[in-house]
Backbone bond lengths (Angstrom), bond angles and torsions (degrees), N, CA, C in turn:
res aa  C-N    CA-C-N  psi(-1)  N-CA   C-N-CA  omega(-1)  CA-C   N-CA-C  phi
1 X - - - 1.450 - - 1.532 108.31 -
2 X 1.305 114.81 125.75 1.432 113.37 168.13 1.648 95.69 -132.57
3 X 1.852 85.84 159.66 1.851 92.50 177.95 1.490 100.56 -98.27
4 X 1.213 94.44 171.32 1.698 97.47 -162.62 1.919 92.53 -155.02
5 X 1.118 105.96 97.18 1.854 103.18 169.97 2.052 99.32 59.42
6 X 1.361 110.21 42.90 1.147 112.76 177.29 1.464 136.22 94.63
7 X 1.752 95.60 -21.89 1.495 117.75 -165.77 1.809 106.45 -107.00
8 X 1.120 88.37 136.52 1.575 93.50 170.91 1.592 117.59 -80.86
9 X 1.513 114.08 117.58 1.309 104.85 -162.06 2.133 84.68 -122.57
10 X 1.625 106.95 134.91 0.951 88.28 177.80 2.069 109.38 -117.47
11 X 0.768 111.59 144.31 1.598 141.18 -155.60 1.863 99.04 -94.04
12 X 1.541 112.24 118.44 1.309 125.35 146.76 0.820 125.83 -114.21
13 X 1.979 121.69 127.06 0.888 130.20 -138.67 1.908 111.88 -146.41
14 X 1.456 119.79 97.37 1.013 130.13 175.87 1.074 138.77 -117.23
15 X 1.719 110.42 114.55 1.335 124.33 -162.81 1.739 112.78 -82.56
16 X 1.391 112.61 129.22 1.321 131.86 -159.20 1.624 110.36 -82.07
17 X 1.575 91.27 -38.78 1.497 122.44 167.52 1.945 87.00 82.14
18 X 1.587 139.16 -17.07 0.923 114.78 -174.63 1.536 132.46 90.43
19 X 1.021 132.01 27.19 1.408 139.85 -136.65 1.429 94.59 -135.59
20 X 1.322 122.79 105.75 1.696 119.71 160.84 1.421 123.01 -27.14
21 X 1.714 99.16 -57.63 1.665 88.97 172.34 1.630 148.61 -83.35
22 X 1.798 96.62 27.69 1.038 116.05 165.14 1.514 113.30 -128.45
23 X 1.208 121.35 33.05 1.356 132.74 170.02 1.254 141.09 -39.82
24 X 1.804 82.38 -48.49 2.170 100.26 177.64 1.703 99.37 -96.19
25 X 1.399 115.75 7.78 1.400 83.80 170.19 2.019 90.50 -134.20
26 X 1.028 126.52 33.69 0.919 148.72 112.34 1.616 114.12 -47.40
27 X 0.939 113.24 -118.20 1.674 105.57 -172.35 1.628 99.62 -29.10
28 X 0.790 153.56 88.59 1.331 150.19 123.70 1.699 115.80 -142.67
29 X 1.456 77.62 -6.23 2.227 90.65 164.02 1.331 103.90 -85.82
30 X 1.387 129.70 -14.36 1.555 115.34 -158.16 2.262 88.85 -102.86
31 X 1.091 99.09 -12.11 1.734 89.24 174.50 1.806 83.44 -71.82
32 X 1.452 114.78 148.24 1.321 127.19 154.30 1.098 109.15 91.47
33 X 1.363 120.72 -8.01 1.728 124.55 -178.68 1.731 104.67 -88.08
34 X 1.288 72.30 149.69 1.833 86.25 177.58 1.578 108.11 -122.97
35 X 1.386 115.14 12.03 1.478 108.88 175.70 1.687 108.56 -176.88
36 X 0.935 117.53 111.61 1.883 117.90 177.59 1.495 118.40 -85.61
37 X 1.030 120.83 135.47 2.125 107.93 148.74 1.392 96.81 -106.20
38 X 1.471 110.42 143.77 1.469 149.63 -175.59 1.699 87.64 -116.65
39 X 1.237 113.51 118.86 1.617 123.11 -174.24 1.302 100.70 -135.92
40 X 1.211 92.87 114.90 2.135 103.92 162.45 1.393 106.11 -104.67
41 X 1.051 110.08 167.40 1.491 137.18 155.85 1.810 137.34 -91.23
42 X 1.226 121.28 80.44 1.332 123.08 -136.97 1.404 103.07 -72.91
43 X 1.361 100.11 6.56 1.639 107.49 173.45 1.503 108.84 -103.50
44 X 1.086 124.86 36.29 1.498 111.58 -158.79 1.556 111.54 -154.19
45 X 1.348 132.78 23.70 1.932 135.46 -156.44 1.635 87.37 1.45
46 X 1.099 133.68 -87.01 1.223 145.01 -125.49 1.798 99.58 -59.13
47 X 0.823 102.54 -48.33 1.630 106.60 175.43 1.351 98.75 -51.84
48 X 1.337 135.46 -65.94 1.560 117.25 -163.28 1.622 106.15 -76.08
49 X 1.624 129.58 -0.10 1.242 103.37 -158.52 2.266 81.05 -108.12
50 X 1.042 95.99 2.56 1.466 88.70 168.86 1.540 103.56 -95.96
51 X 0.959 140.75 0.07 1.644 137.65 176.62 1.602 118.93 -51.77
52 X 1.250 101.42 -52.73 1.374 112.77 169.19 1.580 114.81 -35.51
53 X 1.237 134.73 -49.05 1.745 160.68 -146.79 1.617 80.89 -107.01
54 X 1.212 144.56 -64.14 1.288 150.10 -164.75 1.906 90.12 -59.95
55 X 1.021 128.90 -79.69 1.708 137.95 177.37 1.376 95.76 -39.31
56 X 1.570 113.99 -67.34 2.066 82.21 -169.15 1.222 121.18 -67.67
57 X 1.295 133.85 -23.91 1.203 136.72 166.59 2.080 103.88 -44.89
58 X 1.595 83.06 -67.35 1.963 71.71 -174.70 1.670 114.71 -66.52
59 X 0.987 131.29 -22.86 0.974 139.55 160.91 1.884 134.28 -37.40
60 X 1.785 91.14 -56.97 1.566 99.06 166.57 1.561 113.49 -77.31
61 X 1.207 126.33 -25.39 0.982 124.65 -176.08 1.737 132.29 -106.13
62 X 1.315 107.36 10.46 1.336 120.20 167.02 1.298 108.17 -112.89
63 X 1.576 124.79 -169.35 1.242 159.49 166.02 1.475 104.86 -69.95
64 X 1.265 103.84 120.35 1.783 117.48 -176.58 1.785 92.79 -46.75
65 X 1.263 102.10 -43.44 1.790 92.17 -159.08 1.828 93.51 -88.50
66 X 1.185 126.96 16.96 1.522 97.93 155.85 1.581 133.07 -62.98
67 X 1.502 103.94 135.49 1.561 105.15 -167.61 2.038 97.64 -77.41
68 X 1.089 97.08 126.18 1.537 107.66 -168.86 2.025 89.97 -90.14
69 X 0.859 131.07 168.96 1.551 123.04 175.25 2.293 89.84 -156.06
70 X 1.184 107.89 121.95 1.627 109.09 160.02 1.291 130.79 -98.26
71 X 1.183 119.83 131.38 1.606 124.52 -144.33 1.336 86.66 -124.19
72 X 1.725 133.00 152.67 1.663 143.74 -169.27 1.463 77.38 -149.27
73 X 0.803 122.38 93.04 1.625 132.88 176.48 1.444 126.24 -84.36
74 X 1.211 157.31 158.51 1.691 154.58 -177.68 2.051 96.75 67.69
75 X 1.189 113.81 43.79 1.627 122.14 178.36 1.701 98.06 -44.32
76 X 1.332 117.20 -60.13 1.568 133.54 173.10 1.185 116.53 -26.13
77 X 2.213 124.36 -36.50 0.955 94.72 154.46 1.748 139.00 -152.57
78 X 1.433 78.95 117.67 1.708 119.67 -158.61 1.762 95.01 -56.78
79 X 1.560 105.07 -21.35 2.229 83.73 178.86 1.145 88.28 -96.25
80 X 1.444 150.40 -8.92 1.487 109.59 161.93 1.461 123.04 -115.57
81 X 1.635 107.58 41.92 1.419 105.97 163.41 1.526 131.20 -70.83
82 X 1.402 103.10 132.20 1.179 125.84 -172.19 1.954 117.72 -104.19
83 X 1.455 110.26 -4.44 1.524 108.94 -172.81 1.741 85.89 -150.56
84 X 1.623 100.27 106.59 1.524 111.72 170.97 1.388 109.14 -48.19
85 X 2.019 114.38 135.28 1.698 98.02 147.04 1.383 118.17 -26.62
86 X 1.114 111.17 -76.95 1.273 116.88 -150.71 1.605 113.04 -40.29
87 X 1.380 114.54 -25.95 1.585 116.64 -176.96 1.475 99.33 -78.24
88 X 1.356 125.00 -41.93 1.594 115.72 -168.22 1.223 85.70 -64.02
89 X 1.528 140.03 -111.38 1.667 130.48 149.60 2.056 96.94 55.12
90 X 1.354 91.55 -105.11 1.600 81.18 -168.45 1.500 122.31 -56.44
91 X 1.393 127.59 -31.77 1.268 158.09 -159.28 1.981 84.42 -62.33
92 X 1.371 120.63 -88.55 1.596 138.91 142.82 1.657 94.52 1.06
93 X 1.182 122.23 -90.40 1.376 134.39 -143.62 2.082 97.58 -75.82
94 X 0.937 97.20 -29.57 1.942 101.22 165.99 1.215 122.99 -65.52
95 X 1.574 108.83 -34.99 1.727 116.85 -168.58 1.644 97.25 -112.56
96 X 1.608 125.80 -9.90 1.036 99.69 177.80 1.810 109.43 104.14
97 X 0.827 116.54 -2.54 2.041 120.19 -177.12 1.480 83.43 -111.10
98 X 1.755 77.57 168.69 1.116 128.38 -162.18 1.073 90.56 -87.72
99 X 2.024 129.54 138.06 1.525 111.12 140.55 0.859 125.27 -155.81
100 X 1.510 133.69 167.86 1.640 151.57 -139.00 1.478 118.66 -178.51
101 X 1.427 89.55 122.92 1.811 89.65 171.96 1.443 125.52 -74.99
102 X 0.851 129.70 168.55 1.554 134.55 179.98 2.147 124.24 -137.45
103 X 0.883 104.80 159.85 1.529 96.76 168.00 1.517 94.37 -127.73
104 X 1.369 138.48 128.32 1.379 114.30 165.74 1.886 93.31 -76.41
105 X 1.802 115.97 -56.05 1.435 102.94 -176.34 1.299 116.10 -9.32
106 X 1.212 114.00 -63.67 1.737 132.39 -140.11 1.816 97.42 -86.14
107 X 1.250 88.00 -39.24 2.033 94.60 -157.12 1.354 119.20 111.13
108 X 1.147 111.96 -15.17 1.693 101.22 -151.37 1.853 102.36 -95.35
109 X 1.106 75.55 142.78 2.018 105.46 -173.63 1.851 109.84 67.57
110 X 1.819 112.96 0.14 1.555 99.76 179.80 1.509 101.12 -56.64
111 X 1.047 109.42 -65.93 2.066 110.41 -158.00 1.453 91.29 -52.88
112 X 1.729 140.38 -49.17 1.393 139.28 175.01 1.989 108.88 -36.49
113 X 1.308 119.52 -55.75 0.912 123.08 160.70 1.913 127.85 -22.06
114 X 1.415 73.87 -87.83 1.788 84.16 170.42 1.645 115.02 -68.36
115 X 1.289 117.07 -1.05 1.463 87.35 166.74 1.328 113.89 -111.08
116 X 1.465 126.63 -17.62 1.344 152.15 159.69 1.378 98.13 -22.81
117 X 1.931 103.36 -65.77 1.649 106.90 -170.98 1.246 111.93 -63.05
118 X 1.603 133.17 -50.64 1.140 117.10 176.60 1.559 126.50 -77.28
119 X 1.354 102.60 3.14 1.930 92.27 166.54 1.794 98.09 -72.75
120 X 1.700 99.48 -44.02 1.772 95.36 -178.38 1.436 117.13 -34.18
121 X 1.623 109.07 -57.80 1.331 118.74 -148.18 2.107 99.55 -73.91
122 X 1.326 92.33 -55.21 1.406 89.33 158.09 1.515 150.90 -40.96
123 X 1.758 113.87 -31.12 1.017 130.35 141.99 1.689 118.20 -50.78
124 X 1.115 100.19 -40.34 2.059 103.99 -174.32 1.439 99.35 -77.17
125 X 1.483 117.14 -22.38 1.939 105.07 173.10 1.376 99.51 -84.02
126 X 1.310 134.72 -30.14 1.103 111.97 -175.60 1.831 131.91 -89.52
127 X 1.553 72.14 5.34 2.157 91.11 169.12 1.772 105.42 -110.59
128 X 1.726 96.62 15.51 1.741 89.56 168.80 1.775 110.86 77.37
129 X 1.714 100.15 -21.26 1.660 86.53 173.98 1.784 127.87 -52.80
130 X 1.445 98.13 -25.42 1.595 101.52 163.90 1.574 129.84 -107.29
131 X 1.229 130.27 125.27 0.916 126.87 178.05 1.620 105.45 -73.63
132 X 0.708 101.98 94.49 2.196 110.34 162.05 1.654 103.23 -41.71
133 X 0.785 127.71 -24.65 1.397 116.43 -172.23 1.692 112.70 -105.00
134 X 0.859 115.84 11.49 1.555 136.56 172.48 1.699 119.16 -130.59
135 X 1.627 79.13 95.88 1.908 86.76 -168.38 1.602 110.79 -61.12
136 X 1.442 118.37 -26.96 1.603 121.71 169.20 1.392 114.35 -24.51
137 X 1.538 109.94 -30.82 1.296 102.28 -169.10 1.623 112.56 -123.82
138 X 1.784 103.84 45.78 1.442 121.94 154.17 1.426 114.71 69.16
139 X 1.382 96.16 19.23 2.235 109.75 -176.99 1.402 90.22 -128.73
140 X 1.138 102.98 144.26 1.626 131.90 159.74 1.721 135.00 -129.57
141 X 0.686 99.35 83.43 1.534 89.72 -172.49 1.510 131.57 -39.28
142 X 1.396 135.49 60.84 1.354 144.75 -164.97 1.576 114.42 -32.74
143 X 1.514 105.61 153.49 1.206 107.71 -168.68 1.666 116.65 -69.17
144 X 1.644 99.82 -31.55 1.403 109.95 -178.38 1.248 106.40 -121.07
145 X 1.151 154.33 25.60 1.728 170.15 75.45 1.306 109.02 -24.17
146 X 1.675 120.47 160.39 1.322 140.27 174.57 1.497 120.25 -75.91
147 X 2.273 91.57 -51.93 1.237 118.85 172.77 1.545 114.97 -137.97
148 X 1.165 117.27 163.73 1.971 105.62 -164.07 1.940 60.85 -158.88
149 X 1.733 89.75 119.16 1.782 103.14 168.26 1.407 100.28 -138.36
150 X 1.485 89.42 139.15 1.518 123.86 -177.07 1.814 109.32 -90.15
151 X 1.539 109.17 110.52 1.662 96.27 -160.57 1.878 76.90 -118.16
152 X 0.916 95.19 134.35 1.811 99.72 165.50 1.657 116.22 177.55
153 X 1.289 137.29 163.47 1.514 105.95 14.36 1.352 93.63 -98.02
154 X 1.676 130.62 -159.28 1.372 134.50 -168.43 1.218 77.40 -140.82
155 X 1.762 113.46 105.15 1.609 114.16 167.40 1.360 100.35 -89.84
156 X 1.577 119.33 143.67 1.370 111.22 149.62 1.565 93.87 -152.26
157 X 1.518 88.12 -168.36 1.871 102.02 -147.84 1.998 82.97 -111.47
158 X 0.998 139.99 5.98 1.116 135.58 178.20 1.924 127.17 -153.80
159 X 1.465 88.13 39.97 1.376 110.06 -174.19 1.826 129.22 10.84
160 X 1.180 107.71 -124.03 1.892 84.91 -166.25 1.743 113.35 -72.41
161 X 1.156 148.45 20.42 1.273 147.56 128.79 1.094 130.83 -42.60
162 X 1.823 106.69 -43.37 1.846 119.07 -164.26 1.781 93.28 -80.38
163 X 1.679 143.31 -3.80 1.109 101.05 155.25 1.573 91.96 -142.10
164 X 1.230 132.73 34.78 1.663 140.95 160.96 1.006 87.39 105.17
165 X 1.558 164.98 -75.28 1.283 154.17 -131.94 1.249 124.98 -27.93
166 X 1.179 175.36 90.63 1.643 148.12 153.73 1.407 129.67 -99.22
167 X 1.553 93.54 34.76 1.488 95.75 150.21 1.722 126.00 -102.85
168 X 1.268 106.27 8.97 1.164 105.14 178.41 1.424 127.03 113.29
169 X 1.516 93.95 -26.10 1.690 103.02 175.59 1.858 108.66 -118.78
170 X 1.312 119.16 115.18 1.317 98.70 153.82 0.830 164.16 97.10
């Protein structure tokens, strides 16, 4: 549950972990989503240069107006970065996402992350880009909530490390 402009908006959240050989059932998290993280490893080229393949995938298979968010993840450690800010930065600013580094180690900017996306996505219900009344598009309007949003999946290239989780989700 996070508040969002006063309102308690509560957040489902499923980690993809990123894994080729869960690909095709991967894309079947991005029907119903209303918001993704795309997570690299800024220690790692290969993680960001598969991003591209990660976006069309979520891309063909979601809602034009899902808020996509890009994550440069392991910020903490800066002597063995391997993928400049500045590339996530333009990379983000070419396709249109959102982006922000993170440390899960450390903490810093994960919870910023997830709430970032759902102030986004929340902003897009309140310009009507989502119909609330059409769960297809990963919103529900809760019985005792305003809005109850479904943000998923959280691809990344280095599963529950890339944003602290280890239970599996998130």
């Amino acid at each position: 549950m996070v508040n969002i402009d006063g309102k308690q908006i509560k957040l489902q959240i499923w980690d993809t972990a990123g894994q080729e050989s869960f690909r095709s059932i991967t894309r079947s998290y991005y029907r119903g989503a209303a918001g993704a993280l795309l997570v690299y490893d800024i220690t790692r080229r290969e993680t960001f240069n598969h991003l591209t393949s990660w976006l069309e995938d979520a891309r063909q298979h979601s809602s034009s107006n899902m808020v996509i968010m890009l994550i440069g993840n392991k910020s903490d450690l800066e002597s063995r970065r391997d993928v400049k800010r500045e590339e996530g930065e333009a990379f983000a600013q070419e396709h249109g996402l959102i982006f922000m580094e993170t440390s899960a180690k450390t903490a810093s900017n994960v919870e910023e992350a997830f709430i970032n996306t759902a102030k986004e996505i929340y902003r897009k219900i309140q310009q009507g880009l989502f119909d609330v009344h059409n769960e297809a598009n990963g919103i529900k309007i809760g019985p005792q909530q305003p809005i109850s949003t479904s943000v998923g999946p959280c691809t990344s290239q280095q599963n529950s490390r890339d944003l602290g989780y280890n239970s599996g989700c998130c």
